[in-house]
mmCIF file of the N, C-alpha and C atoms, coordinates in Angstrom:
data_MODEL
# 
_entry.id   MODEL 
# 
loop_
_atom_site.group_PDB 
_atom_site.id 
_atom_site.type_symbol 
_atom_site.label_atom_id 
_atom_site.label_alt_id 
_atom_site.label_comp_id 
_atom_site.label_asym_id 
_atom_site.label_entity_id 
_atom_site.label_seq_id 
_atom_site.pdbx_PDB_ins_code 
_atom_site.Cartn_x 
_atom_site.Cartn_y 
_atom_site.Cartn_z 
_atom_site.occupancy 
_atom_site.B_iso_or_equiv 
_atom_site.pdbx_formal_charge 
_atom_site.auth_seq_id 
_atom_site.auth_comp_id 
_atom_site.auth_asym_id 
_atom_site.auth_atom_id 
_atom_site.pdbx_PDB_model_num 
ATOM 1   N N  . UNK A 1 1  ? -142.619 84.456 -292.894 1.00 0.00 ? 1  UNK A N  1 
ATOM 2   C CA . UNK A 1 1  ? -143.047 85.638 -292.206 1.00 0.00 ? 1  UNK A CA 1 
ATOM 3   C C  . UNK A 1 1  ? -142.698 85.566 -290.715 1.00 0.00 ? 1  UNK A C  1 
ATOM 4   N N  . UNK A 1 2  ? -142.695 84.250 -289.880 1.00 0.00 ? 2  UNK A N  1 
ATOM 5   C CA . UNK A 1 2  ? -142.259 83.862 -288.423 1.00 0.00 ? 2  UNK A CA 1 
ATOM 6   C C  . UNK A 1 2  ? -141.364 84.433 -288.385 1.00 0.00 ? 2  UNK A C  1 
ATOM 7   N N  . UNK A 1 3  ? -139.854 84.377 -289.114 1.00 0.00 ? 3  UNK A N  1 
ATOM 8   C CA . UNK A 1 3  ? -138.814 84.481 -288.434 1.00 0.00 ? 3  UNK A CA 1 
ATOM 9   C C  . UNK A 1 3  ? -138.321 85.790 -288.544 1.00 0.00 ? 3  UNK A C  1 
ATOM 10  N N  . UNK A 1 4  ? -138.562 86.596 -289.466 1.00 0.00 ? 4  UNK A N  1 
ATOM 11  C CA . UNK A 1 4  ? -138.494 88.310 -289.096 1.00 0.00 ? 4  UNK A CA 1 
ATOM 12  C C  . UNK A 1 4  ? -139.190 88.418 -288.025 1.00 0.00 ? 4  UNK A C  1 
ATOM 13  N N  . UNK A 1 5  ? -140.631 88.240 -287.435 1.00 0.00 ? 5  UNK A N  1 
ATOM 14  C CA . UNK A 1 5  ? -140.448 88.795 -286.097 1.00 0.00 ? 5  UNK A CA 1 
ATOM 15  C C  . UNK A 1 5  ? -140.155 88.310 -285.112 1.00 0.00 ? 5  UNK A C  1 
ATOM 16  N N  . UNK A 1 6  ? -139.703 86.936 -285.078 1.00 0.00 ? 6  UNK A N  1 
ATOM 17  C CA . UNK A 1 6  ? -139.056 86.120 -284.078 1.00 0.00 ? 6  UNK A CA 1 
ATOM 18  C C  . UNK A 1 6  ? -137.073 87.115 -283.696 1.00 0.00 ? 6  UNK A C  1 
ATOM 19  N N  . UNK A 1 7  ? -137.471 87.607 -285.034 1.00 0.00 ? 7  UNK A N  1 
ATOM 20  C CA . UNK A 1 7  ? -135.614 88.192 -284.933 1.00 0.00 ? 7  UNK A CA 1 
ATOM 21  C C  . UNK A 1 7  ? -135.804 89.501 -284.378 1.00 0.00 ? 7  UNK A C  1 
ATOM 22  N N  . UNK A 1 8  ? -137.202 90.091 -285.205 1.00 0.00 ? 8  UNK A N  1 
ATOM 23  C CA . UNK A 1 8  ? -136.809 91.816 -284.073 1.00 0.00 ? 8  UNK A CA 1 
ATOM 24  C C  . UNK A 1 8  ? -137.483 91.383 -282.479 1.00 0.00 ? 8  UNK A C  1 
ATOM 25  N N  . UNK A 1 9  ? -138.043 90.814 -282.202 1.00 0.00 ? 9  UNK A N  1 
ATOM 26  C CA . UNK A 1 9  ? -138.746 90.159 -280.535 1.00 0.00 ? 9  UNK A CA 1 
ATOM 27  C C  . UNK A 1 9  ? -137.121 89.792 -280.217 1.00 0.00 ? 9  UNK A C  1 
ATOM 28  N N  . UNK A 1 10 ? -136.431 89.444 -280.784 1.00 0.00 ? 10 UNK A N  1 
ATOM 29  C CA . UNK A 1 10 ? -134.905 89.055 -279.652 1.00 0.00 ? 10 UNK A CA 1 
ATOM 30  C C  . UNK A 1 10 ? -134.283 90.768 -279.742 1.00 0.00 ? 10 UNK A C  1 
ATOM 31  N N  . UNK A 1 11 ? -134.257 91.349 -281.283 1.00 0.00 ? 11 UNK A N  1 
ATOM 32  C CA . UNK A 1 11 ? -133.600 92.149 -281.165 1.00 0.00 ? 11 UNK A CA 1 
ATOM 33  C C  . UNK A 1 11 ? -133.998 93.577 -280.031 1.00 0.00 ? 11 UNK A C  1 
ATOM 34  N N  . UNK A 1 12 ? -135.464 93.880 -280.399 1.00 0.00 ? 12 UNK A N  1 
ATOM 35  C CA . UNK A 1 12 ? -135.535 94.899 -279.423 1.00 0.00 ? 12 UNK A CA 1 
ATOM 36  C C  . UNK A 1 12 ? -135.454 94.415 -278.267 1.00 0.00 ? 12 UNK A C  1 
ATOM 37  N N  . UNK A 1 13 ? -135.780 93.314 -277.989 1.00 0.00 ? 13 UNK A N  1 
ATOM 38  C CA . UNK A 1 13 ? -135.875 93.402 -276.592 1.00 0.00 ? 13 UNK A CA 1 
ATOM 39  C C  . UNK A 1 13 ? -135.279 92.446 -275.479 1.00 0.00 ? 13 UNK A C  1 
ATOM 40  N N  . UNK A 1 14 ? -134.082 91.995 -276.304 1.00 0.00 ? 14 UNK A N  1 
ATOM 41  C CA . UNK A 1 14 ? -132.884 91.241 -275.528 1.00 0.00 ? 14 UNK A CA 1 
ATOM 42  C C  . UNK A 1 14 ? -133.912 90.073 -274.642 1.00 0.00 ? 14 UNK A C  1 
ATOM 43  N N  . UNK A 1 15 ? -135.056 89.139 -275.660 1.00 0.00 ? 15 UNK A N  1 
ATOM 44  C CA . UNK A 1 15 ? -135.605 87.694 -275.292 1.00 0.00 ? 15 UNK A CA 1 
ATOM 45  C C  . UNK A 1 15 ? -135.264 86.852 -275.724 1.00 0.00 ? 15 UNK A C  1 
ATOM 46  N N  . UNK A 1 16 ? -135.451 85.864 -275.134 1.00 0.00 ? 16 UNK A N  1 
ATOM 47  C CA . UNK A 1 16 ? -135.245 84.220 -275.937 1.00 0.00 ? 16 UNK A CA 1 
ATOM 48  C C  . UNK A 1 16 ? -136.726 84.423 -276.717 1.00 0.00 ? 16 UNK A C  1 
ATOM 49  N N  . UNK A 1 17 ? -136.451 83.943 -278.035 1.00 0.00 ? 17 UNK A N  1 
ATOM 50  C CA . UNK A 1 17 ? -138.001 83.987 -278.691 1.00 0.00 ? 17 UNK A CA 1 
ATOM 51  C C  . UNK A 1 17 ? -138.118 82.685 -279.721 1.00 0.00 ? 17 UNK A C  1 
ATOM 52  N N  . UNK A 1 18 ? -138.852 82.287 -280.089 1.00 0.00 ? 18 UNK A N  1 
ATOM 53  C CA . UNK A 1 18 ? -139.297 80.981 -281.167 1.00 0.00 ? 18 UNK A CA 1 
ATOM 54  C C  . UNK A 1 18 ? -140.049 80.134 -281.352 1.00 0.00 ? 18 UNK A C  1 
ATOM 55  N N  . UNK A 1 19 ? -140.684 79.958 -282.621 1.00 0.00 ? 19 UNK A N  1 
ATOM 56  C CA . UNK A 1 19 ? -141.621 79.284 -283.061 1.00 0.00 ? 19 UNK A CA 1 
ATOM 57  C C  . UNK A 1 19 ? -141.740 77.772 -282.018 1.00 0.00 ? 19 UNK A C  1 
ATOM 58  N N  . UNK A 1 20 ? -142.586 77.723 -281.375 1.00 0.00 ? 20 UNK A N  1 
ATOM 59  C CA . UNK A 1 20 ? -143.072 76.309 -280.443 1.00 0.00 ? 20 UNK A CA 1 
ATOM 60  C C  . UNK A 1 20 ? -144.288 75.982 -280.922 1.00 0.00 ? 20 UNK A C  1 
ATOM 61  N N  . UNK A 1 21 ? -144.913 76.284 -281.881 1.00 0.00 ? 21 UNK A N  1 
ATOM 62  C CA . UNK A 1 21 ? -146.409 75.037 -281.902 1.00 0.00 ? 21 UNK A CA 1 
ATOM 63  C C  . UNK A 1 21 ? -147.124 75.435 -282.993 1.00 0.00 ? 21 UNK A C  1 
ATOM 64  N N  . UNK A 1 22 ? -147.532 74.479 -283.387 1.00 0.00 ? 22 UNK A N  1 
ATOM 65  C CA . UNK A 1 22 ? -149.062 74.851 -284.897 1.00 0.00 ? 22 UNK A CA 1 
ATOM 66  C C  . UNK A 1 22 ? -148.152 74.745 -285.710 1.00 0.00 ? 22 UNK A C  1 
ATOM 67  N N  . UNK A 1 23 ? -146.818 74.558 -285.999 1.00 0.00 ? 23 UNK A N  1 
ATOM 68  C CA . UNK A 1 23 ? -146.559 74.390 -287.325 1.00 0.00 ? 23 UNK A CA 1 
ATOM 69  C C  . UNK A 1 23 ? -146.661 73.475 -288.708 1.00 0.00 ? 23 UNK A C  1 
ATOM 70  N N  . UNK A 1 24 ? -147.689 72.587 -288.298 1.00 0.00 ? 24 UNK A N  1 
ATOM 71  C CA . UNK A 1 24 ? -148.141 72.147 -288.946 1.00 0.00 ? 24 UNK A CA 1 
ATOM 72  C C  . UNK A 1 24 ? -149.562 72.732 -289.477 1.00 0.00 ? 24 UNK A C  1 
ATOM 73  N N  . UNK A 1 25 ? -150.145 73.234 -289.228 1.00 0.00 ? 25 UNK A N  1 
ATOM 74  C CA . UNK A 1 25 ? -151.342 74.449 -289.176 1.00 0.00 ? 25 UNK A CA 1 
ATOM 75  C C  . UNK A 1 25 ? -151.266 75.663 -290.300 1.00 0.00 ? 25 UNK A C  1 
ATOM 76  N N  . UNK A 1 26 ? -152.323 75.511 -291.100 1.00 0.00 ? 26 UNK A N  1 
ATOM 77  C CA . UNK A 1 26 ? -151.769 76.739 -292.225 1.00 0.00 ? 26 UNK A CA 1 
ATOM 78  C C  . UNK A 1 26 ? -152.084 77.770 -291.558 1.00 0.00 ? 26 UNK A C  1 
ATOM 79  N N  . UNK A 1 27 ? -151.504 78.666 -291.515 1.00 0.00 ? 27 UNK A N  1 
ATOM 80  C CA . UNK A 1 27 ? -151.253 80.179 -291.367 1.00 0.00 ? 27 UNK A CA 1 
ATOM 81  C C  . UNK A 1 27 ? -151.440 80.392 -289.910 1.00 0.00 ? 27 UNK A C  1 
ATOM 82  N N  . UNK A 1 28 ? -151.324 79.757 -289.298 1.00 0.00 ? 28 UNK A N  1 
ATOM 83  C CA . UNK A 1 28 ? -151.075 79.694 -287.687 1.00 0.00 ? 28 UNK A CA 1 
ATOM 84  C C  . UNK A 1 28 ? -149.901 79.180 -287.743 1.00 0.00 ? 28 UNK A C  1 
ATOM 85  N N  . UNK A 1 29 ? -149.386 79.833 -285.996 1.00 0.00 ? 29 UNK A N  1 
ATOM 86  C CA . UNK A 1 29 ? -147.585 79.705 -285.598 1.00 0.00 ? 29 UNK A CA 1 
ATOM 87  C C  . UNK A 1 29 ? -148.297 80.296 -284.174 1.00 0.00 ? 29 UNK A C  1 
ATOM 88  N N  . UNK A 1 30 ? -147.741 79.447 -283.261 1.00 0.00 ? 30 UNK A N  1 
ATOM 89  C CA . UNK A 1 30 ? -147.241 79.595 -281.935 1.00 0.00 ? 30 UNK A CA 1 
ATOM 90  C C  . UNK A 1 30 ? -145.724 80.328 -282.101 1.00 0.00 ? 30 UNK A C  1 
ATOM 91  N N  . UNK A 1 31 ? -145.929 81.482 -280.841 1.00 0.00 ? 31 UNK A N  1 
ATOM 92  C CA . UNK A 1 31 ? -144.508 81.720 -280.451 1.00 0.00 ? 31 UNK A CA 1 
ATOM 93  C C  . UNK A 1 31 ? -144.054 82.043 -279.475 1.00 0.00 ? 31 UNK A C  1 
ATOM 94  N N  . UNK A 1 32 ? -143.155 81.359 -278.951 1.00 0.00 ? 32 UNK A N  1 
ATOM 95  C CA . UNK A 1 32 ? -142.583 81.660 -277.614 1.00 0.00 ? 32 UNK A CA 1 
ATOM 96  C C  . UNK A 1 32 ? -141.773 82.271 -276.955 1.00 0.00 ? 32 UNK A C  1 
ATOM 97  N N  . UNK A 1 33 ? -141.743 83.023 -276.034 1.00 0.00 ? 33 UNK A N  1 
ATOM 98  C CA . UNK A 1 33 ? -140.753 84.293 -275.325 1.00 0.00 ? 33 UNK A CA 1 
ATOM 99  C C  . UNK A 1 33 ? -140.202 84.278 -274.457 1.00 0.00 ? 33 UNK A C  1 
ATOM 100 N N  . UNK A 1 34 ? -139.131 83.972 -273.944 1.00 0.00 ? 34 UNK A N  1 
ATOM 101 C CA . UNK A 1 34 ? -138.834 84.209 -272.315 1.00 0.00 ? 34 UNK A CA 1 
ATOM 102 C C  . UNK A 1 34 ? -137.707 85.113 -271.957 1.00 0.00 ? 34 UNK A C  1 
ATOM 103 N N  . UNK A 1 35 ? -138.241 85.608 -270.478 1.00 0.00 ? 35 UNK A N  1 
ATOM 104 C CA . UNK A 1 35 ? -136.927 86.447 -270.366 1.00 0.00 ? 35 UNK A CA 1 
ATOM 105 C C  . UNK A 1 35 ? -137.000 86.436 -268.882 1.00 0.00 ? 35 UNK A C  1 
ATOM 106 N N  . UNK A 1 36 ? -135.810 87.063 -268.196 1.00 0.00 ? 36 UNK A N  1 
ATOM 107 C CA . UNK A 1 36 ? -135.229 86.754 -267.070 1.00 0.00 ? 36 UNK A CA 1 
ATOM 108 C C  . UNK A 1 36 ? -135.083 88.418 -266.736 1.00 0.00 ? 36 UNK A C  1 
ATOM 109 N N  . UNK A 1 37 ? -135.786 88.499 -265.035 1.00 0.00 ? 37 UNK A N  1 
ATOM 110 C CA . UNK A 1 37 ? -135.699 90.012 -264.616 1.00 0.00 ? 37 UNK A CA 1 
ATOM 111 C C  . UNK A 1 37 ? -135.339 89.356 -263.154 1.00 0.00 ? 37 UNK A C  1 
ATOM 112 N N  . UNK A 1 38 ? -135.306 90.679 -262.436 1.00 0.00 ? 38 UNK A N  1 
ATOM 113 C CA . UNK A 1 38 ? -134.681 90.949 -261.158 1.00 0.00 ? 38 UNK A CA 1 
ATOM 114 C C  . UNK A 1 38 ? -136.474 90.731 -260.595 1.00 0.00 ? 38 UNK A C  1 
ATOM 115 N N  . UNK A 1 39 ? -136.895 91.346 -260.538 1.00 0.00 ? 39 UNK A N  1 
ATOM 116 C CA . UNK A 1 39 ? -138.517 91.518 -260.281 1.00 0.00 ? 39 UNK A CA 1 
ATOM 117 C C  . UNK A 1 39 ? -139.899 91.385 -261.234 1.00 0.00 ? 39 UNK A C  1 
ATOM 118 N N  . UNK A 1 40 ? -140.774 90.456 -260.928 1.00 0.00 ? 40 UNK A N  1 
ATOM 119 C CA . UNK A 1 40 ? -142.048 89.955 -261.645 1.00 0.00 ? 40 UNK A CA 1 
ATOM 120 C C  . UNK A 1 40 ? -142.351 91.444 -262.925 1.00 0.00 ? 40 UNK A C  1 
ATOM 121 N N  . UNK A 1 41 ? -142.291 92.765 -262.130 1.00 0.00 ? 41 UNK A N  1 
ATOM 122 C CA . UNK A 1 41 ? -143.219 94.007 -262.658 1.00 0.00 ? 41 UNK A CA 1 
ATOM 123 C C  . UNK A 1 41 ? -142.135 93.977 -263.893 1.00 0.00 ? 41 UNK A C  1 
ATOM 124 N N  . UNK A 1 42 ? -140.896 93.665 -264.099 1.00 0.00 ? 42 UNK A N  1 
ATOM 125 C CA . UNK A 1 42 ? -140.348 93.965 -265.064 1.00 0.00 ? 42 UNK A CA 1 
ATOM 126 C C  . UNK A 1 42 ? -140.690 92.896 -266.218 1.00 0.00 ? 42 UNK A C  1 
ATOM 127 N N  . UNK A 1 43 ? -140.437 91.940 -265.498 1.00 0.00 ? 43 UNK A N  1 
ATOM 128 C CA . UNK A 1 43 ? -140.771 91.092 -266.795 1.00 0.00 ? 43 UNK A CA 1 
ATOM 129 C C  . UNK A 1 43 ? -142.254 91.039 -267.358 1.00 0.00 ? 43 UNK A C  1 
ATOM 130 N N  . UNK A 1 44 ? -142.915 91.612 -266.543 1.00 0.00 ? 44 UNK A N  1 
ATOM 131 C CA . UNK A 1 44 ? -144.610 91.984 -267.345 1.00 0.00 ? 44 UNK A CA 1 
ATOM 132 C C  . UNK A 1 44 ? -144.496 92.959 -268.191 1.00 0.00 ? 44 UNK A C  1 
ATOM 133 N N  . UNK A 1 45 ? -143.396 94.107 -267.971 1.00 0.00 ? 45 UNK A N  1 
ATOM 134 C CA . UNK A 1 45 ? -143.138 95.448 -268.761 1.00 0.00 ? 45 UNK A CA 1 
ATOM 135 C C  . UNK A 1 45 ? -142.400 94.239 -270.283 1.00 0.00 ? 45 UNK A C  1 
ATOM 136 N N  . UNK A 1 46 ? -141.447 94.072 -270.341 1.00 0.00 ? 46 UNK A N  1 
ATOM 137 C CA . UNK A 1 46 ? -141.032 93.115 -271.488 1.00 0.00 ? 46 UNK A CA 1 
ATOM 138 C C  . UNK A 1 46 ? -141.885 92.032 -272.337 1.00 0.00 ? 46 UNK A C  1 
ATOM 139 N N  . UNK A 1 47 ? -142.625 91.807 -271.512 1.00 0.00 ? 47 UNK A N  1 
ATOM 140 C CA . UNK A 1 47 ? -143.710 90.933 -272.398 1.00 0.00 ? 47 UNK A CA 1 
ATOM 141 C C  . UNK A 1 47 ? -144.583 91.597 -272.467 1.00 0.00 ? 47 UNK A C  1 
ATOM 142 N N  . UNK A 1 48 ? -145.324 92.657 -272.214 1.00 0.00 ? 48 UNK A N  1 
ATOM 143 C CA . UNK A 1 48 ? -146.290 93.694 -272.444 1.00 0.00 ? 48 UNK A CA 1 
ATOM 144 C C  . UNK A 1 48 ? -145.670 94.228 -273.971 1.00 0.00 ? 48 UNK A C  1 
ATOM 145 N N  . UNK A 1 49 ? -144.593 94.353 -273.993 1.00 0.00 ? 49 UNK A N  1 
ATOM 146 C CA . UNK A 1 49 ? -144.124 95.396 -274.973 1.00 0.00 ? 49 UNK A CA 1 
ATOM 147 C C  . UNK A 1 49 ? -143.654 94.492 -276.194 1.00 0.00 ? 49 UNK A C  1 
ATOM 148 N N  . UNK A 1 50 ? -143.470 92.983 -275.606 1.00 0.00 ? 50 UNK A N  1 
ATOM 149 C CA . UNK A 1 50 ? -143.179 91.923 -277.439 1.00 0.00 ? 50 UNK A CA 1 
ATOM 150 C C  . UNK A 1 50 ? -144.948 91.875 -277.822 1.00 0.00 ? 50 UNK A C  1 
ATOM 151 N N  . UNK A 1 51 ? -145.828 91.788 -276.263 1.00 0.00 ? 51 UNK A N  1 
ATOM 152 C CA . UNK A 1 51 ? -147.547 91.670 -277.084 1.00 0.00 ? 51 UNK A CA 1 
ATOM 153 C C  . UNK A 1 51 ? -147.913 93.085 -277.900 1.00 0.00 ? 51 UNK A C  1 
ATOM 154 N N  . UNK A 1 52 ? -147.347 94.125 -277.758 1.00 0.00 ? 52 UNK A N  1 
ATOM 155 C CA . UNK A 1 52 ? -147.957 95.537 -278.259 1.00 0.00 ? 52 UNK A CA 1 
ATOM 156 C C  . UNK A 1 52 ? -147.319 95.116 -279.497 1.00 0.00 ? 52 UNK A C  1 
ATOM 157 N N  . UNK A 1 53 ? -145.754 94.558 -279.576 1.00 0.00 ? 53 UNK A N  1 
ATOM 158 C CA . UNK A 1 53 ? -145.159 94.904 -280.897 1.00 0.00 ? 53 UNK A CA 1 
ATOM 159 C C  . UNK A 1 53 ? -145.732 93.510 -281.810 1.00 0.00 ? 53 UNK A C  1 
ATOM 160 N N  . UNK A 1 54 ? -146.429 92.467 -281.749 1.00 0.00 ? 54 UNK A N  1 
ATOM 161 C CA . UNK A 1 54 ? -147.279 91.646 -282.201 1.00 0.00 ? 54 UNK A CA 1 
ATOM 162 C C  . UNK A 1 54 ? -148.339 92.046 -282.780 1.00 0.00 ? 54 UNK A C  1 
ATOM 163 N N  . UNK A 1 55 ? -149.404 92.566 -281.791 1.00 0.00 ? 55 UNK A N  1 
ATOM 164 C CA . UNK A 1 55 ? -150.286 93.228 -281.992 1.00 0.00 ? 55 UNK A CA 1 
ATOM 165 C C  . UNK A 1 55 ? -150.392 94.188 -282.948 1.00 0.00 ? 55 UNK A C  1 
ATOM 166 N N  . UNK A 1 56 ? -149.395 94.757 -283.040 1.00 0.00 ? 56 UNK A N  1 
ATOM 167 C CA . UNK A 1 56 ? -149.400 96.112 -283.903 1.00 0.00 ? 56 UNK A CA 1 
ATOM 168 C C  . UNK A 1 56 ? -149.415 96.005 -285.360 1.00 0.00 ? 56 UNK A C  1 
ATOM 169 N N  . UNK A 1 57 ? -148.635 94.366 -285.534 1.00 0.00 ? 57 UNK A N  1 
ATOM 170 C CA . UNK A 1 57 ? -147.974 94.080 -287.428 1.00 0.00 ? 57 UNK A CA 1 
ATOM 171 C C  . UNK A 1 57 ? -149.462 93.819 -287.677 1.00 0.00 ? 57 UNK A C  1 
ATOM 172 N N  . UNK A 1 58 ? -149.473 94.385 -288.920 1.00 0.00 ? 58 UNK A N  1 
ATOM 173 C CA . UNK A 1 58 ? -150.655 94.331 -289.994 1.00 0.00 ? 58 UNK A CA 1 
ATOM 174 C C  . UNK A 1 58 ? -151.131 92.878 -289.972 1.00 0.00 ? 58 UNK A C  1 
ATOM 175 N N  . UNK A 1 59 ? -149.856 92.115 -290.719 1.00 0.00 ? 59 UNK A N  1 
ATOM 176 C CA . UNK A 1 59 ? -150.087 90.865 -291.082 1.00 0.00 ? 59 UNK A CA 1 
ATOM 177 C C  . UNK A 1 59 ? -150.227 89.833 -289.815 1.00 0.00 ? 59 UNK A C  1 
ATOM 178 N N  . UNK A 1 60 ? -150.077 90.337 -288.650 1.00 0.00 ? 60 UNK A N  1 
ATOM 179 C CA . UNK A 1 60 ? -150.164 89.272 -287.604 1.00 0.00 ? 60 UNK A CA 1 
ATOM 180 C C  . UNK A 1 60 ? -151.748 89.734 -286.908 1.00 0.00 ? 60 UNK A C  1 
ATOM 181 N N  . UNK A 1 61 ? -152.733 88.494 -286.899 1.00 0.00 ? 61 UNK A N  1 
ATOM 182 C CA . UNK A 1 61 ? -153.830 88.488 -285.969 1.00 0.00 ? 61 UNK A CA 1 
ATOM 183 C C  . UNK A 1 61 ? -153.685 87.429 -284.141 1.00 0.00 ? 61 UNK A C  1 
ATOM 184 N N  . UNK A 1 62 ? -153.273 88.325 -283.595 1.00 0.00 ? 62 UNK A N  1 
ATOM 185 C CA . UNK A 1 62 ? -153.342 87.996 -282.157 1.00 0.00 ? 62 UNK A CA 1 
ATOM 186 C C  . UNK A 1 62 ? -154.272 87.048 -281.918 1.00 0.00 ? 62 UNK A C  1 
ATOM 187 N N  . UNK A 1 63 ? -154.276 85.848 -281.567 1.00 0.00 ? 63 UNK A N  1 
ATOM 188 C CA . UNK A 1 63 ? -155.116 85.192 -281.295 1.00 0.00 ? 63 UNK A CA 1 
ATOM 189 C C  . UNK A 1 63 ? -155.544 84.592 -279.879 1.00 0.00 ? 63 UNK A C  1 
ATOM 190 N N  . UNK A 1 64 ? -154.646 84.644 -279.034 1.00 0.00 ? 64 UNK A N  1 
ATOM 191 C CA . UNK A 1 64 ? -154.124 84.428 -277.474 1.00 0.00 ? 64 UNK A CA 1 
ATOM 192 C C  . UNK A 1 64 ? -153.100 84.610 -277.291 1.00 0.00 ? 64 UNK A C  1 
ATOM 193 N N  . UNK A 1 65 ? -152.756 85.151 -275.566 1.00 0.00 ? 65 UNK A N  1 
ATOM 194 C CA . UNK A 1 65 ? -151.743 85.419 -274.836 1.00 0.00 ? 65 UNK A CA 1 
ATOM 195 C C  . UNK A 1 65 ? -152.068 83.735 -273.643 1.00 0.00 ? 65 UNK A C  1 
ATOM 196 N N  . UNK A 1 66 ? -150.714 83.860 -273.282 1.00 0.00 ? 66 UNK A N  1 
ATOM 197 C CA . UNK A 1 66 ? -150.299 82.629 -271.907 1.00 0.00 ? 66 UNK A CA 1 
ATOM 198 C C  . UNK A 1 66 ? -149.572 83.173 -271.607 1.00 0.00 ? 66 UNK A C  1 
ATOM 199 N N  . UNK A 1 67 ? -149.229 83.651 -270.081 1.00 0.00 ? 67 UNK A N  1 
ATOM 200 C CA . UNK A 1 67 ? -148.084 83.851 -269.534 1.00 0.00 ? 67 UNK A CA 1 
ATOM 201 C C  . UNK A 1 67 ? -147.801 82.893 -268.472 1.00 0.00 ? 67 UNK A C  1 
ATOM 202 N N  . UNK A 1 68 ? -146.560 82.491 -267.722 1.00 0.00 ? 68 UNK A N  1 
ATOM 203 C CA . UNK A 1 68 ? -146.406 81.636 -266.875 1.00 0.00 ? 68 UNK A CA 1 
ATOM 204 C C  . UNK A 1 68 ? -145.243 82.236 -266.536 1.00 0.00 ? 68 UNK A C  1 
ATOM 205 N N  . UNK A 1 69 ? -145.030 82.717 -264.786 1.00 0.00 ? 69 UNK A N  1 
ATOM 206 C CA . UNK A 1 69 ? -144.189 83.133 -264.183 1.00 0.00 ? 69 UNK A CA 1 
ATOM 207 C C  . UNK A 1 69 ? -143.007 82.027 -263.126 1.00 0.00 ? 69 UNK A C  1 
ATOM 208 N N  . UNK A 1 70 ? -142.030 81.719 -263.177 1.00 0.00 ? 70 UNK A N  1 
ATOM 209 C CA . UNK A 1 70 ? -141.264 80.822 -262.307 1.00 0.00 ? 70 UNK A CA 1 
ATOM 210 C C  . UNK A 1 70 ? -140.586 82.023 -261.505 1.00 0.00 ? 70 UNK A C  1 
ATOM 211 N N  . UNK A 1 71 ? -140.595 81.414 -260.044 1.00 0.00 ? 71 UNK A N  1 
ATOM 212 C CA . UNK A 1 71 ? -139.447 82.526 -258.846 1.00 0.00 ? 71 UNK A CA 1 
ATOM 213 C C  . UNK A 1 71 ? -138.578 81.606 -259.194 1.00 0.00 ? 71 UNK A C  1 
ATOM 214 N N  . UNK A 1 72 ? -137.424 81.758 -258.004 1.00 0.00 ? 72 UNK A N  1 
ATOM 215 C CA . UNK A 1 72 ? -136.310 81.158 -258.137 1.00 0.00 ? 72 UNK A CA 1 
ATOM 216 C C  . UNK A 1 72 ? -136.705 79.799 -256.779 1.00 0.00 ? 72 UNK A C  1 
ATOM 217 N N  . UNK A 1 73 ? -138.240 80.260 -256.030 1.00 0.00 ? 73 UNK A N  1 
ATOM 218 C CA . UNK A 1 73 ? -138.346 79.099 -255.207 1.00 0.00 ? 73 UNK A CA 1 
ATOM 219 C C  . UNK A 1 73 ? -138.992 77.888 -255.931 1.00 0.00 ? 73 UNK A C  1 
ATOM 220 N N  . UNK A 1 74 ? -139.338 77.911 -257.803 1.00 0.00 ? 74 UNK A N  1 
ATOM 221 C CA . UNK A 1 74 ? -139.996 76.731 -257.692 1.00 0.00 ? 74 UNK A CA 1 
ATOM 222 C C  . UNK A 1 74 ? -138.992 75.489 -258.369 1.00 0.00 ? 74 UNK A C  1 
# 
């Protein structure tokens, strides 16, 4: 079930995306996203919109968000 939405999270929305943690864990899956903008507000718009399209699948229960932002000064 991971990797269909690991594939539409790259497809709509041009991210790096993939399973990073719990896989040893029944029916839990960590998954991870990153993406690269010109400005912070955009890349909150892109990860706002892989959490809505998470959120939304029937079969997926949201269990936590983490975000972690890098500039180009760290």
């Amino acid at each position: 079930m991971v990797r269909p939405i690991v594939a539409e999270l790259r497809r709509r929305f041009a991210v790096a995306a993939a399973e990073v943690g719990d896989q040893d864990l029944h029916r839990r899956v960590q998954v991870g996203v990153a993406t690269v903008a010109g400005d912070a507000a955009q890349v909150a718009d892109v990860l706002d919109a892989c959490e809505r399209l998470l959120a939304e699948r029937p079969e997926v229960t949201l269990l936590s968000t983490h975000r972690q932002l890098f500039s180009d000064t760290d």
